[in-house]
C-alpha positions as CSV (number, residue, x, y, z in Angstrom):
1,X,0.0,0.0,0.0
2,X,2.4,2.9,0.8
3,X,5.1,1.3,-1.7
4,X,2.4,2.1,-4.2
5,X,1.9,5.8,-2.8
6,X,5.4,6.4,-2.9
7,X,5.4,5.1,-6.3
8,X,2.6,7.4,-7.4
9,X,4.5,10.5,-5.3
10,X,7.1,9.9,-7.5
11,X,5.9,9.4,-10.8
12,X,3.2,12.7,-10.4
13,X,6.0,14.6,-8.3
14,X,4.1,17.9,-10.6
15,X,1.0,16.8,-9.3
16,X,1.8,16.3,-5.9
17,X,3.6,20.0,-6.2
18,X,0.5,21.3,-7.6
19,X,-2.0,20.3,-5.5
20,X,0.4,21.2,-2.4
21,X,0.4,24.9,-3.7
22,X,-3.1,25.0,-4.3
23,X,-4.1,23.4,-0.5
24,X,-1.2,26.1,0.9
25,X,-2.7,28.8,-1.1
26,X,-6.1,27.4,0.4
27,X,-5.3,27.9,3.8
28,X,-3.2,31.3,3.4
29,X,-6.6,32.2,1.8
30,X,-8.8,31.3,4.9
31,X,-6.0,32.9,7.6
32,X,-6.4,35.9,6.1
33,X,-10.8,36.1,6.7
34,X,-9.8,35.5,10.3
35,X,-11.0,38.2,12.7
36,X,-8.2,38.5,14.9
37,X,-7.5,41.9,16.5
38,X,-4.2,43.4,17.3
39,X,-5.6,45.6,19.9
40,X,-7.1,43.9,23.2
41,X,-10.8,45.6,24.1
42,X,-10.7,46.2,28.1
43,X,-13.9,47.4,29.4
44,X,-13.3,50.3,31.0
45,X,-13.0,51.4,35.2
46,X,-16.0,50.3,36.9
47,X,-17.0,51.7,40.5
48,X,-15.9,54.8,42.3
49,X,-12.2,55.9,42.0
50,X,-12.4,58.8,43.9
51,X,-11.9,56.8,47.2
52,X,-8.3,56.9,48.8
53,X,-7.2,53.2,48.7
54,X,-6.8,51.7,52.8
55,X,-2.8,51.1,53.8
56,X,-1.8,47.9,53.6
């Protein structure tokens, strides 16, 4: 079984090149539609700040 798939690999070596470019290009393709921000979103300061903090 994987004597003949190696035998294949080599004798299609073009094909197997091919289709390796078009499954990279693929998945470059589909990283780049990923939402992922560069900038974390913190919700902001909640409760009073205008209290002096107690010592430790």
């Amino acid at each position: 079984m994987i004597e003949k798939l190696l035998d294949a690999s080599i004798r299609f070596r073009w094909g197997v090149v091919i289709l390796t470019l078009i499954i990279s290009a693929y998945g470059l393709s589909e990283l780049m539609k990923l939402p992922i921000d560069a900038v974390l979103r913190t919700p902001g300061i909640k409760g009073a700040t205008d209290r002096p903090v107690a010592p430790d």
